[in-house]
gemmi code that builds the backbone of each chain (N, CA, C; Angstrom):
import gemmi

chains = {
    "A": [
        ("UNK", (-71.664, 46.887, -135.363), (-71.390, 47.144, -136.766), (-72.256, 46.276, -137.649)),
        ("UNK", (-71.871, 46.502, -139.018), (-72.851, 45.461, -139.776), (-72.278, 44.372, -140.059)),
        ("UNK", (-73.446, 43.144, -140.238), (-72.591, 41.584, -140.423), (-74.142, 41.169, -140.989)),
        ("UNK", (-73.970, 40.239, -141.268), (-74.263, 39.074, -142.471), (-74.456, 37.939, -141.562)),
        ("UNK", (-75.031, 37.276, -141.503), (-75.624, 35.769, -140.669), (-75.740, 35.129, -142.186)),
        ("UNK", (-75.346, 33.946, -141.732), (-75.424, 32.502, -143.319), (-75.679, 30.843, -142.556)),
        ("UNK", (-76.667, 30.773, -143.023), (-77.356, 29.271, -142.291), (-77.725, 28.256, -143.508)),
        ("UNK", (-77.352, 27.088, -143.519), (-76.365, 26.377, -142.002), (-74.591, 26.752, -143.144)),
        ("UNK", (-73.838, 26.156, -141.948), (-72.556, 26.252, -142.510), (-72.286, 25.159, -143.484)),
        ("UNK", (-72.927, 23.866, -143.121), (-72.503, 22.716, -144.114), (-74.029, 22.045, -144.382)),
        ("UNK", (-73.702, 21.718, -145.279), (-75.060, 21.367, -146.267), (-74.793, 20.109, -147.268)),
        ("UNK", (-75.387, 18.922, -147.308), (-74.753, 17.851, -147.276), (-76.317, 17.032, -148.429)),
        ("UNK", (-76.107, 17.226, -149.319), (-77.504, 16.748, -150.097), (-76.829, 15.752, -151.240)),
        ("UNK", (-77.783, 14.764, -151.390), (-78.092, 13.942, -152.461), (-78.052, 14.684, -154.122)),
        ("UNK", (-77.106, 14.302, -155.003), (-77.498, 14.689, -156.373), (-78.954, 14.970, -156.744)),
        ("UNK", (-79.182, 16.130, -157.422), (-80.795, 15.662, -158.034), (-81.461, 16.833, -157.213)),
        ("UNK", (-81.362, 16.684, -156.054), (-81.821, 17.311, -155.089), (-81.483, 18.865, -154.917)),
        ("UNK", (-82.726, 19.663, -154.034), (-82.267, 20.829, -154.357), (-81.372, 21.054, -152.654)),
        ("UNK", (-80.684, 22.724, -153.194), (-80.480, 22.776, -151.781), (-80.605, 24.446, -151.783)),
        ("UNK", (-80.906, 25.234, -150.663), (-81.146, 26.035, -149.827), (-80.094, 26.563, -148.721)),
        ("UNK", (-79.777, 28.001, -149.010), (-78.744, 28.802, -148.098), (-79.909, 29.865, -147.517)),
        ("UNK", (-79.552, 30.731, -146.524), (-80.223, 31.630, -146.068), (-79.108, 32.742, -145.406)),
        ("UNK", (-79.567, 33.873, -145.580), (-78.622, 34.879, -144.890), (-79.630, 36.055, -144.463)),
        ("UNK", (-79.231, 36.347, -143.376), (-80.123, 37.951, -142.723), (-79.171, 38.925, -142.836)),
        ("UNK", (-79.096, 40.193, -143.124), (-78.361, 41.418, -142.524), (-78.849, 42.130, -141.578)),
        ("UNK", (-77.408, 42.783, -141.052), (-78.556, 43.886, -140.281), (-78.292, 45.385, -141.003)),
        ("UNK", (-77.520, 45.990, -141.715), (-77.790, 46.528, -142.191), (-78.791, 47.349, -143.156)),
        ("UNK", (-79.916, 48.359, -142.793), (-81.113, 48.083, -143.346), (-80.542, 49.273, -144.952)),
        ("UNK", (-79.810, 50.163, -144.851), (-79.170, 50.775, -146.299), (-78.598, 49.674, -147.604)),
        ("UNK", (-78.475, 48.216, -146.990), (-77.900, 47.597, -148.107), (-78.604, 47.351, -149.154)),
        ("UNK", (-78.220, 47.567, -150.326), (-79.192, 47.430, -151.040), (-78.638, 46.671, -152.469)),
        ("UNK", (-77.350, 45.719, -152.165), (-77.378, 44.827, -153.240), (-76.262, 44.231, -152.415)),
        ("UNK", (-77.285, 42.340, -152.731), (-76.749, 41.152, -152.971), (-76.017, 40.522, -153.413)),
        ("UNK", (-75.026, 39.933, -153.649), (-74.526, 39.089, -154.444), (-74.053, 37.497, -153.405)),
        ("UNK", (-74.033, 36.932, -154.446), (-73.925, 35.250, -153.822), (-72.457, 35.011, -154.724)),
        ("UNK", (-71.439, 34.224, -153.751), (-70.026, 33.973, -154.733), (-69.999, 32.541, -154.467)),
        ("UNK", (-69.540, 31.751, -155.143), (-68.730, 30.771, -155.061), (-67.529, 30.342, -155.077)),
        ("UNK", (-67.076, 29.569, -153.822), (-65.153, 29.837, -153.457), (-64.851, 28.290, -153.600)),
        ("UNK", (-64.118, 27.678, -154.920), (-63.688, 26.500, -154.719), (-62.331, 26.408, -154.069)),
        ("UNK", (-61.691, 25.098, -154.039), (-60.109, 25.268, -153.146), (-59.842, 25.624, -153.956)),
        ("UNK", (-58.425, 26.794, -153.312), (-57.270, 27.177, -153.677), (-57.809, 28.569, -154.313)),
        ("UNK", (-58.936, 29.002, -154.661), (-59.571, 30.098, -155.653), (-60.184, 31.011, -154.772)),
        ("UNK", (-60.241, 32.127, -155.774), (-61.165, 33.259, -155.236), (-62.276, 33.231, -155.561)),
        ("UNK", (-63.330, 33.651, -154.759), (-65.117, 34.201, -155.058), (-65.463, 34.253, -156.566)),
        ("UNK", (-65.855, 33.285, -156.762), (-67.088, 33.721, -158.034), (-68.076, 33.960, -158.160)),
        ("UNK", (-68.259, 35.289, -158.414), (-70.070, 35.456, -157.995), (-70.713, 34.555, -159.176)),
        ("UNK", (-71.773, 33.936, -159.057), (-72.692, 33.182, -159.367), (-73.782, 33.710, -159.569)),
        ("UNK", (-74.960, 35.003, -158.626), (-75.734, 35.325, -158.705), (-75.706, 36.812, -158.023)),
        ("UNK", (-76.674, 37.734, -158.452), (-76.453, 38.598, -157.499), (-78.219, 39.355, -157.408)),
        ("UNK", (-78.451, 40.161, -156.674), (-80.105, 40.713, -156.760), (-79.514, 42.525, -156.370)),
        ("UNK", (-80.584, 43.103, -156.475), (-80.564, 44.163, -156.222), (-82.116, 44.861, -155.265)),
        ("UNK", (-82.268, 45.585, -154.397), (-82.940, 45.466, -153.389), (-84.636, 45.961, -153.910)),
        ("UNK", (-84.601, 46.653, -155.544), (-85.835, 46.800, -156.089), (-86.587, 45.605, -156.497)),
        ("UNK", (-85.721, 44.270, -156.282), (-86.336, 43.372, -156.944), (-86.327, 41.977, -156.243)),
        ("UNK", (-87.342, 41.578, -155.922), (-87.585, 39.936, -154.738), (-87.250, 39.142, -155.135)),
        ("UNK", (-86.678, 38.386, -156.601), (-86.651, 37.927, -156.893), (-85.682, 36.975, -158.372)),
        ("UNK", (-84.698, 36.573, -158.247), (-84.300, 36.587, -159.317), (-83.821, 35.427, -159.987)),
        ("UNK", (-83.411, 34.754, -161.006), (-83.259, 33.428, -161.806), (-82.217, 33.287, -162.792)),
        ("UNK", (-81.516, 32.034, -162.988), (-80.088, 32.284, -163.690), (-80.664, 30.723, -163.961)),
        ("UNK", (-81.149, 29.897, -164.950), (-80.915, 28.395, -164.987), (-81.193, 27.682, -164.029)),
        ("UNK", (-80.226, 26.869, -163.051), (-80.636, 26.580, -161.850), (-80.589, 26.978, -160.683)),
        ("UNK", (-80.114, 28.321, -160.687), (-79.630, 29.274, -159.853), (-81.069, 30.279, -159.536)),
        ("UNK", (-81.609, 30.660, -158.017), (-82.539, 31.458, -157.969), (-82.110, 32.091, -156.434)),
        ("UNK", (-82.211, 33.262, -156.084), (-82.511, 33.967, -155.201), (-83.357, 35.011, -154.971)),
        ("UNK", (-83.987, 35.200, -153.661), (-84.670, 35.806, -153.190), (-84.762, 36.477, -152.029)),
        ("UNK", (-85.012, 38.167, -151.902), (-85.198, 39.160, -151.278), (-86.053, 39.189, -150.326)),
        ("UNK", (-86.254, 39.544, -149.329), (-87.463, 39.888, -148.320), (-86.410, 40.979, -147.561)),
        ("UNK", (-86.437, 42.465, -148.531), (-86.337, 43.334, -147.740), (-87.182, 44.207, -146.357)),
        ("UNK", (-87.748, 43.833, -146.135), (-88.206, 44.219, -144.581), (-88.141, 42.855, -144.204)),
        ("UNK", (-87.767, 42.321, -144.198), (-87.302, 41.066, -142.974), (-85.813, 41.139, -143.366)),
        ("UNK", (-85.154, 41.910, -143.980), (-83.647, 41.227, -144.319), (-83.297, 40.364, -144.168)),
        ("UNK", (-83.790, 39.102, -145.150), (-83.271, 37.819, -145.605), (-83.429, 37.637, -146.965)),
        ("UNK", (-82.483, 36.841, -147.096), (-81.914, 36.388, -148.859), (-81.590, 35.162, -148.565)),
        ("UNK", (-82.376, 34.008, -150.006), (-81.727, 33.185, -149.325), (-81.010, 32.698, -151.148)),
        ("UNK", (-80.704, 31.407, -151.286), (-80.264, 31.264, -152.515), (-80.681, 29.864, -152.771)),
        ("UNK", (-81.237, 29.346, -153.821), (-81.794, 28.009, -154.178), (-81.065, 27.303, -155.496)),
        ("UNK", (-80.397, 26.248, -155.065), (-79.819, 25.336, -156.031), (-80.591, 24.457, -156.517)),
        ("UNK", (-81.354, 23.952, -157.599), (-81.923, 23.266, -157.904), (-81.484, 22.015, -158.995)),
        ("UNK", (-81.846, 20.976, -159.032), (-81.373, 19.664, -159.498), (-79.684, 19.704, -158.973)),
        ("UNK", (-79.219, 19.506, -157.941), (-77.565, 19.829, -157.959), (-76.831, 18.686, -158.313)),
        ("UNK", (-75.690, 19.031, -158.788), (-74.765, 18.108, -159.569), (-73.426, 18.742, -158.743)),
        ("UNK", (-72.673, 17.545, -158.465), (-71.393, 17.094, -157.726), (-70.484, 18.396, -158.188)),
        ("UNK", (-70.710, 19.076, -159.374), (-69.885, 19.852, -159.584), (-70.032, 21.472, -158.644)),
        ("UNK", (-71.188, 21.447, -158.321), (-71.788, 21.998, -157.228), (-71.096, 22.333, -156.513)),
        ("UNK", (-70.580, 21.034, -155.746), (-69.559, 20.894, -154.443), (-68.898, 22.270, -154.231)),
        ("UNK", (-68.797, 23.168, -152.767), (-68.205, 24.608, -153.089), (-68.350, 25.054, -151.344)),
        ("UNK", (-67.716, 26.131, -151.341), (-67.781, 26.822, -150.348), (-69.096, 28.314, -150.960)),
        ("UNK", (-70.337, 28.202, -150.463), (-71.262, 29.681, -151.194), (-70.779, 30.801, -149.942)),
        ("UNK", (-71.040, 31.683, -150.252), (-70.570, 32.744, -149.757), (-72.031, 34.036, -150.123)),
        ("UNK", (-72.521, 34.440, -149.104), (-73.759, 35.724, -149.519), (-73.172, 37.158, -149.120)),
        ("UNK", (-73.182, 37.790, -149.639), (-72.888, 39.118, -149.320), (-74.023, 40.289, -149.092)),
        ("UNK", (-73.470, 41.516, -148.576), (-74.798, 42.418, -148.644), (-73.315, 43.648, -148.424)),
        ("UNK", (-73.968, 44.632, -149.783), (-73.350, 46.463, -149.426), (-74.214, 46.846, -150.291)),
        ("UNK", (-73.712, 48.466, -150.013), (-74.792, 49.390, -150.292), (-74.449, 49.564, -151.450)),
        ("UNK", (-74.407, 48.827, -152.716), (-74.125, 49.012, -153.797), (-72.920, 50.238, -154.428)),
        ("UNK", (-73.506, 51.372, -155.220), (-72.952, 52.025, -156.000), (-72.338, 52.904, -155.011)),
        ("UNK", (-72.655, 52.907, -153.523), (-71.983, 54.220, -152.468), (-70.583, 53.670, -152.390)),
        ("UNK", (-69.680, 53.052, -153.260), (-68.733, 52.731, -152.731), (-68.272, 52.201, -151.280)),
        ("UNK", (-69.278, 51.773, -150.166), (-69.007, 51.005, -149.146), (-68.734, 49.760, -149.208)),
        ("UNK", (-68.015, 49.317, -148.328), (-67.893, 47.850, -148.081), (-68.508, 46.725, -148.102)),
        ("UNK", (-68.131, 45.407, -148.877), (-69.218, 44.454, -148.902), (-69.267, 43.615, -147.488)),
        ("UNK", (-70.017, 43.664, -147.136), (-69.731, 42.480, -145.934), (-70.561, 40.982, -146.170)),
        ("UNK", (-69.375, 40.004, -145.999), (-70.185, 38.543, -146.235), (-70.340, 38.310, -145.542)),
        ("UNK", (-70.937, 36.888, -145.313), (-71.187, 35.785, -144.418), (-69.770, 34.716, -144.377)),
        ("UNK", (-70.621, 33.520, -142.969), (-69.193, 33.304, -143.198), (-69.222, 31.922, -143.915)),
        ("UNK", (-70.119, 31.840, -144.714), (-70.266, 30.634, -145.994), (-70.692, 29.768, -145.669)),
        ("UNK", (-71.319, 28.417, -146.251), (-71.877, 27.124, -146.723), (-71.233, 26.685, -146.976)),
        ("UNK", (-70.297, 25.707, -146.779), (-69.980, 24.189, -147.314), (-70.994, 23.223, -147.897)),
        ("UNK", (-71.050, 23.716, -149.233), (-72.136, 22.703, -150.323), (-71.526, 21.310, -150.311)),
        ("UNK", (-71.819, 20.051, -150.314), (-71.708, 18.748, -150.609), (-72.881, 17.943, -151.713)),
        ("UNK", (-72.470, 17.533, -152.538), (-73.348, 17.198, -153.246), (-73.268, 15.720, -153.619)),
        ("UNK", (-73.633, 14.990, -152.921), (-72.963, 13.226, -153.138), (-73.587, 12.633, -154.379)),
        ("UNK", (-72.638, 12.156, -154.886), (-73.290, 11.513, -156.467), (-74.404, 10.185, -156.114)),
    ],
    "B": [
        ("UNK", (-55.242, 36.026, -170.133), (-56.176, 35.969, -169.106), (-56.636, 37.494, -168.091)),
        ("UNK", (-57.379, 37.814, -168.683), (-58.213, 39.371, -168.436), (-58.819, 39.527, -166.651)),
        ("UNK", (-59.069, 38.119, -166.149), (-59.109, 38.748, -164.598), (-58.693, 38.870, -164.031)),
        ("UNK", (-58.489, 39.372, -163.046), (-57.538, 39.744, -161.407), (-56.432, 38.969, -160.925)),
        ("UNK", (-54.888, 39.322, -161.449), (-54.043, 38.381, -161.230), (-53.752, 39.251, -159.321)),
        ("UNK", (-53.021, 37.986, -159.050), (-51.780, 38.402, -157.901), (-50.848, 37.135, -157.370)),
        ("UNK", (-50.403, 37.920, -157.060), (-48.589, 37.381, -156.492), (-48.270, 38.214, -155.754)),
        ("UNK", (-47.163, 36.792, -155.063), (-47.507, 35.595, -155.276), (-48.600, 34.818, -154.872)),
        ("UNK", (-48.559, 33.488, -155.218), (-50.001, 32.756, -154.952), (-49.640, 32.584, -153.315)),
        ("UNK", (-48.635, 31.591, -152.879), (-48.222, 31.323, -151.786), (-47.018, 32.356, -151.220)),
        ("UNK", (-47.210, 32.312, -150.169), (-45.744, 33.292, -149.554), (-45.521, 32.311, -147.858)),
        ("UNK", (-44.311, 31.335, -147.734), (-44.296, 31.301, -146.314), (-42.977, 32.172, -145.756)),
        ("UNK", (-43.196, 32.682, -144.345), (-42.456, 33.715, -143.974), (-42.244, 33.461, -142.097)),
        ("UNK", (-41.119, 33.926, -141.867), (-40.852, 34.139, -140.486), (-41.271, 34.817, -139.538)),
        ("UNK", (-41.825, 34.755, -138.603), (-42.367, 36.063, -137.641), (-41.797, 37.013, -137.762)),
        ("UNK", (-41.640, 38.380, -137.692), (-41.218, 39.895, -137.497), (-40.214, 39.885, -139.113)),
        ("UNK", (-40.612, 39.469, -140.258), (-40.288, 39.981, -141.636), (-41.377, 40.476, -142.670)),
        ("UNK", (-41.062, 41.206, -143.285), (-41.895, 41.747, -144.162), (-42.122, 40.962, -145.363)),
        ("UNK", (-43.304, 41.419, -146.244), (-43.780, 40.659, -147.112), (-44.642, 41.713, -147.727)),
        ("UNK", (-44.659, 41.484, -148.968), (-45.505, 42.763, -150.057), (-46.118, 41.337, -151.172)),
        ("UNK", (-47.435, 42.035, -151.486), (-48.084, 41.485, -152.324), (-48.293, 42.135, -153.495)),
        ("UNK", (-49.274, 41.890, -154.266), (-49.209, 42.367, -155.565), (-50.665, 41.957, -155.937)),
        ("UNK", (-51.787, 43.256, -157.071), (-52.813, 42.766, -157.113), (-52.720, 43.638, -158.933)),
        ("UNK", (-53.114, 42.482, -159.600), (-53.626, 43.270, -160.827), (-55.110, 43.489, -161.180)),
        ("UNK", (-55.426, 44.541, -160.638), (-57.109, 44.928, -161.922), (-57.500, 44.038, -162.954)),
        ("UNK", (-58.792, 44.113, -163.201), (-59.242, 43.942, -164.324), (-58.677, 45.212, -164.972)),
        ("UNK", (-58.697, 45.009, -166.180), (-58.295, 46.559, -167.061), (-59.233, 47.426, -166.900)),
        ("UNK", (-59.051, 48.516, -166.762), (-60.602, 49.662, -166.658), (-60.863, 49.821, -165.334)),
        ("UNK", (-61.132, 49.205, -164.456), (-61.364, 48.926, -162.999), (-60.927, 50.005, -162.447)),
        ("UNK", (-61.995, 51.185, -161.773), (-61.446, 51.845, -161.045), (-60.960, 52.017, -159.788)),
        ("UNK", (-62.011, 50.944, -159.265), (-62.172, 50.275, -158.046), (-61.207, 49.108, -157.409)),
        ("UNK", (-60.419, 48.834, -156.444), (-59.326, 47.615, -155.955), (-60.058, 47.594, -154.794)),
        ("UNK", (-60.133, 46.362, -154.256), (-60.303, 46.375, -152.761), (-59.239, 45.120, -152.267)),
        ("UNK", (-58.944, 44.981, -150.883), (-58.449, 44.201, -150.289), (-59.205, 43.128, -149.241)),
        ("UNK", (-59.192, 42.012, -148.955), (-59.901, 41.564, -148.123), (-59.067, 40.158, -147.315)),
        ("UNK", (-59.423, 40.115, -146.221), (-58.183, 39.116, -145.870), (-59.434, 37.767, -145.482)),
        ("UNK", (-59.163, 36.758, -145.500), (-60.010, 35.606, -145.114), (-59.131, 34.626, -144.361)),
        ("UNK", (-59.725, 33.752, -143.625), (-59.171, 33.095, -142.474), (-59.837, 31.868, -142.647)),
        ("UNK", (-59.193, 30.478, -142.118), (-60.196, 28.998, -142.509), (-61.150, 28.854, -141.849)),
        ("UNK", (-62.508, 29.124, -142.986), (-63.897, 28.804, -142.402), (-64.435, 30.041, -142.312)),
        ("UNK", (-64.029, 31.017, -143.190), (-64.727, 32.416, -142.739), (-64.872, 33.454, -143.984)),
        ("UNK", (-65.795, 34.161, -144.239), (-65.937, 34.669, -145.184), (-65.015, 36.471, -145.119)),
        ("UNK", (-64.191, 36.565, -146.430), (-63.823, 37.606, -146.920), (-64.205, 38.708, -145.945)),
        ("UNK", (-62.688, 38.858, -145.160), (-62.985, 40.672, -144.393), (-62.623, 41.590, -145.357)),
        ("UNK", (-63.447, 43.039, -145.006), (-62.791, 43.454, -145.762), (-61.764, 44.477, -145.310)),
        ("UNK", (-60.489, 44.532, -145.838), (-59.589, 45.504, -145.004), (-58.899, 46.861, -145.858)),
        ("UNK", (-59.375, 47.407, -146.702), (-59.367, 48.588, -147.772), (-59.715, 48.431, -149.294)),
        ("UNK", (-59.862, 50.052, -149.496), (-60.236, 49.798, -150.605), (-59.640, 50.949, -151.742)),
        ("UNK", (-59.494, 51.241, -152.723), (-58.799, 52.455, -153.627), (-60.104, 52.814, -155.053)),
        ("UNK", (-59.932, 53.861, -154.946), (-61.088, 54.424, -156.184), (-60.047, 54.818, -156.473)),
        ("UNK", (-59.365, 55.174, -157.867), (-57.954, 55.160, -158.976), (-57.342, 54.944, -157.610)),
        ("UNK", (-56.116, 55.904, -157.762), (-55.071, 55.970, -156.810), (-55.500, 56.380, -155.328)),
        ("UNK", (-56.642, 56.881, -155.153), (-57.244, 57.339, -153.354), (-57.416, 56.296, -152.350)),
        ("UNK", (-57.019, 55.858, -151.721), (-57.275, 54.817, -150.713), (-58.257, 55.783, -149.651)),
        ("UNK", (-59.438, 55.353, -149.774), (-60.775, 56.257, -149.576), (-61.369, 54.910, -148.454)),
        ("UNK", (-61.021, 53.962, -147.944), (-61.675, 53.758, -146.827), (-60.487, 52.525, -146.262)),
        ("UNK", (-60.567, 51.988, -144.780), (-59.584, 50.979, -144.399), (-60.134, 50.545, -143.070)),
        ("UNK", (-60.642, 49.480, -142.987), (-60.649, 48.553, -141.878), (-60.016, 49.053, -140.849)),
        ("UNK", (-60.888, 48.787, -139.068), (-60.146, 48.919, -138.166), (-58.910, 47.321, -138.165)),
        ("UNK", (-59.497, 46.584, -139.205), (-58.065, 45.327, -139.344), (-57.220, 45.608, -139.808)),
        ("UNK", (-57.000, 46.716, -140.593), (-55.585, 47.139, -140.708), (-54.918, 47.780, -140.107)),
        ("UNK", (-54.205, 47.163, -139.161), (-53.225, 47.838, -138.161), (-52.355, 48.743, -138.752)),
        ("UNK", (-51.852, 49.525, -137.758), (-50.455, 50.115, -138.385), (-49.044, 49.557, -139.330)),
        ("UNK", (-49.254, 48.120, -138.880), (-48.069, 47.414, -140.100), (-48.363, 46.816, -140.867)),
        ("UNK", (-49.700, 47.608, -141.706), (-50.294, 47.347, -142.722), (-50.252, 49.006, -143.628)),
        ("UNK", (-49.472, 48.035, -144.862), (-50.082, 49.819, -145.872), (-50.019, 49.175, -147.471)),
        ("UNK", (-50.805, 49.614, -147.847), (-51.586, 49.118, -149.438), (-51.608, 50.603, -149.691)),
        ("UNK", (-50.971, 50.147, -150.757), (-50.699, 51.508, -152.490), (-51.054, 51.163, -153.507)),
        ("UNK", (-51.888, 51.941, -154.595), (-52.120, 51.840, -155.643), (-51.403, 53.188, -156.334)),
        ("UNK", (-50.527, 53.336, -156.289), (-49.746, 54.461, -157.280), (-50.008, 54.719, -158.593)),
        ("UNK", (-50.580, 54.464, -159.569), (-50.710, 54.976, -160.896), (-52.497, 54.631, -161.235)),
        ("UNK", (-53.042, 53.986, -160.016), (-53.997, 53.697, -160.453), (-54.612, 52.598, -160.942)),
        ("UNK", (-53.412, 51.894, -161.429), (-53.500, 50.172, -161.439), (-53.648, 49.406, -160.792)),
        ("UNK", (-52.130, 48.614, -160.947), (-52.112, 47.664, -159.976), (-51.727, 48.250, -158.439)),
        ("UNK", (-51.860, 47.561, -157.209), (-52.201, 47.819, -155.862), (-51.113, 46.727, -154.978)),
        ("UNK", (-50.204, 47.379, -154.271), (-49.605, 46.081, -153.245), (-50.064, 46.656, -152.307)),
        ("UNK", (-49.920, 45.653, -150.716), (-50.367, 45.407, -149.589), (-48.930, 44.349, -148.872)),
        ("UNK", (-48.356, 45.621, -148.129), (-47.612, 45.196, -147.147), (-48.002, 44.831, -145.675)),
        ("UNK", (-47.004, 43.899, -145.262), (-47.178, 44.057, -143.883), (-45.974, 43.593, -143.192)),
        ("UNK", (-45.530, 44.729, -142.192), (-44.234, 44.920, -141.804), (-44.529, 44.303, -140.417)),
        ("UNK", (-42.951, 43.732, -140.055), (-42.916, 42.563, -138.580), (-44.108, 41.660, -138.531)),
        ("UNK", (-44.674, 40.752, -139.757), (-45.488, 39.550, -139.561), (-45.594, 39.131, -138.500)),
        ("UNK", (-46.901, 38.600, -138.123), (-47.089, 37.719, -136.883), (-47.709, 36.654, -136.768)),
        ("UNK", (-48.011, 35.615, -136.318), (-48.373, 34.340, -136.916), (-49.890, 34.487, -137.154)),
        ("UNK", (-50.156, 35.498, -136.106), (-51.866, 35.961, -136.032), (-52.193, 36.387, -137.754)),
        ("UNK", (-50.974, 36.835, -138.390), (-51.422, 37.584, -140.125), (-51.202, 36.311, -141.060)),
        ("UNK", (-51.299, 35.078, -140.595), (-51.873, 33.976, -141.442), (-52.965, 34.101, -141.920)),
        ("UNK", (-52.915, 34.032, -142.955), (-54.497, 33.896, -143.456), (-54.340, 34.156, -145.584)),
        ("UNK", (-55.392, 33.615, -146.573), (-55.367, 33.961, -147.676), (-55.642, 35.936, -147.837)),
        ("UNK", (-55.240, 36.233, -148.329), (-55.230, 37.889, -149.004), (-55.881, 37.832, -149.917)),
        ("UNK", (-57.346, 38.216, -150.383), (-57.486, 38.546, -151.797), (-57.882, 39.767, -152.117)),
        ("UNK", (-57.915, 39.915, -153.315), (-57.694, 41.232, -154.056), (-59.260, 41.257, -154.948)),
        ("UNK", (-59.911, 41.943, -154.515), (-61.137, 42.487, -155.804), (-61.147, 43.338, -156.611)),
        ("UNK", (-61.330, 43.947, -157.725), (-61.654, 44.991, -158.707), (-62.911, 45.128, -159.220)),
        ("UNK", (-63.484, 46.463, -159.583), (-64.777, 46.887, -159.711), (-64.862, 48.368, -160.758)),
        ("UNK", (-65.810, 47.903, -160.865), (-66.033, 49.370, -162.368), (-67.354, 49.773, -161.714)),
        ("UNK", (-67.421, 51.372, -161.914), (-68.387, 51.784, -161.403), (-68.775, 52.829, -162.452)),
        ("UNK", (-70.029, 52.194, -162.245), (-70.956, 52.930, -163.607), (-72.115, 53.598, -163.189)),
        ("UNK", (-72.767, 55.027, -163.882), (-73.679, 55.409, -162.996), (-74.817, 54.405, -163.366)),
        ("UNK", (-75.493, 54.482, -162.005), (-76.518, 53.884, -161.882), (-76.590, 52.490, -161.933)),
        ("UNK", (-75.011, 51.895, -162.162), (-75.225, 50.379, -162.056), (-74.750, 49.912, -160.822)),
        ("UNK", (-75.113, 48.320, -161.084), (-74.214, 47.792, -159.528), (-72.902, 47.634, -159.602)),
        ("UNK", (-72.473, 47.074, -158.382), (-70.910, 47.052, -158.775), (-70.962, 45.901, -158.193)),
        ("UNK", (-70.305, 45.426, -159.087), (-69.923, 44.164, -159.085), (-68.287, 43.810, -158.643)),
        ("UNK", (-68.285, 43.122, -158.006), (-66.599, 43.017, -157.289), (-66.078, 41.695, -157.971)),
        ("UNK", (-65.356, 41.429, -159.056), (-64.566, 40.376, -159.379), (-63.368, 39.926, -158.946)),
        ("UNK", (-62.754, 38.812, -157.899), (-61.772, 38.601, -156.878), (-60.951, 37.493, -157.777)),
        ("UNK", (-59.375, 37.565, -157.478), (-58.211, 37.064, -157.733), (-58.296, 36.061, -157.007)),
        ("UNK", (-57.124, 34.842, -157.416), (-57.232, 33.723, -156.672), (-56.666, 33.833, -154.958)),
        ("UNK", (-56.433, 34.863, -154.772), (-55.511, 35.309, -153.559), (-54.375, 35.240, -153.397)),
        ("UNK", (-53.616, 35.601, -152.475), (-52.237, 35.102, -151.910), (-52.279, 34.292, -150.717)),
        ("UNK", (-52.023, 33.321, -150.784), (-52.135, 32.308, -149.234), (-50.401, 32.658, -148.507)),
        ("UNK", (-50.772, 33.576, -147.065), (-49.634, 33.911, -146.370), (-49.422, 32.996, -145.390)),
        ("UNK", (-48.471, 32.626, -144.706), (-48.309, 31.691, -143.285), (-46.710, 31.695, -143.176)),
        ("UNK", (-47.007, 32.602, -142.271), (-46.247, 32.915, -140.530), (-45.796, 32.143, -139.578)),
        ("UNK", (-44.424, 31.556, -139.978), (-44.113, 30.527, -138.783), (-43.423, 31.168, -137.481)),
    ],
}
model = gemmi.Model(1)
for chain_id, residues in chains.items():
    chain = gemmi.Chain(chain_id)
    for i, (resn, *xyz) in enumerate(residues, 1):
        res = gemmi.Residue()
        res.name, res.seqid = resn, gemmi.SeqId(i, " ")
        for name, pos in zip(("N", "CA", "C"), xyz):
            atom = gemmi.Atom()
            atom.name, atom.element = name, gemmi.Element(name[0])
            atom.pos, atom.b_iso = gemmi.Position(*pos), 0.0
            res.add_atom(atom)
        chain.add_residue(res)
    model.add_chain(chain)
structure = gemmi.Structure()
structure.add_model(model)
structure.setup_entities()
């Protein structure tokens, strides 16, 4: 079936510093992204999302990127701040077909002051 | 507060009793989905409702599992004779679907279940 790979699970960086998620699918019909963020006790907040016409995309310090024929996405935090701290979460479905999203099984962000 | 409520937040429960949840939409939302998550693991997903149609469902939803959306709204998700194995948070997504856009899934804080 289809699944979502998310590397590494815990991620452990210095303030200031950037940090880096990565996810492959195997699904090759998916054709939109989204990245959530799960603090305790809460549900998914998406944070970012891409869509499969486009490699590339930017929110502030927030950036992800496409390589549809390799199916990988990965997601880039840049200058991170403690507030950071999170469980990320990447997803991949076939957008508007009404199918199922399937995630990964998340990042444990750490961001030490 | 306009996003995705449900209840309850917590539910603890006995092996072989039932338990019903509760998911509110965003307003407009035609779209509900269900998804169950487990510690350390990302959002399964286990159905979903376009208005009132429950139009797709996980081989994880067993038979003592059944989720209704009756008017099109809000959506519960039962599950009859609990088992300690149906520990886990429940959350609830909603989605608007527009032509030609994405859909975007906005998720509730969940229900955290546990099965003694």
């Amino acid at each position: 079936g289809e699944n979502v790979e998310q590397h590494p699970s815990t991620l452990s960086v210095q303030e200031g510093d950037s940090a880096v998620i990565k996810c492959t699918y195997s699904d090759s019909a998916s054709n939109y992204f989204p990245w959530y963020k799960q603090e305790l006790g809460k549900g998914p907040q998406l944070i970012i999302d891409i869509r499969s016409n486009v490699g590339e995309k930017k929110d502030q310090r927030i950036a992800v990127t496409l390589n549809k024929t390799a199916k990988h996405f990965s997601l880039h935090i840049t200058e991170t701040q403690p507030e950071d701290s999170a469980v990320y979460f990447c997803a991949a479905s076939r957008g508007t077909g009404g199918f199922k999203t399937i995630f990964g099984a998340g990042t444990r962000l750490f961001v030490k002051a | 507060d306009t996003g995705v409520s449900q209840n309850p937040r917590h539910k603890i429960t006995k092996r072989g009793q039932n338990v019903t949840f509760r998911c509110d939409p965003i307003s407009e939302h035609n779209r509900l989905y269900w998804y169950r998550q487990t510690l350390g693991q990302g959002p399964e997903f286990l159905t979903y409702f376009q208005n009132e149609a429950q139009l797709e469902k996980s081989r994880l939803l067993s038979d003592r599992f059944s989720a209704e959306r009756p008017k099109g709204s809000f959506s519960t998700l039962e599950i009859q004779r609990t088992e300690q194995g149906d520990s886990a948070m429940y959350l609830c997504a909603s989605s608007i679907t527009l032509r030609g856009q994405k859909e975007t899934q906005y998720f509730g804080p969940g229900t955290r279940l546990l099965v003694l």
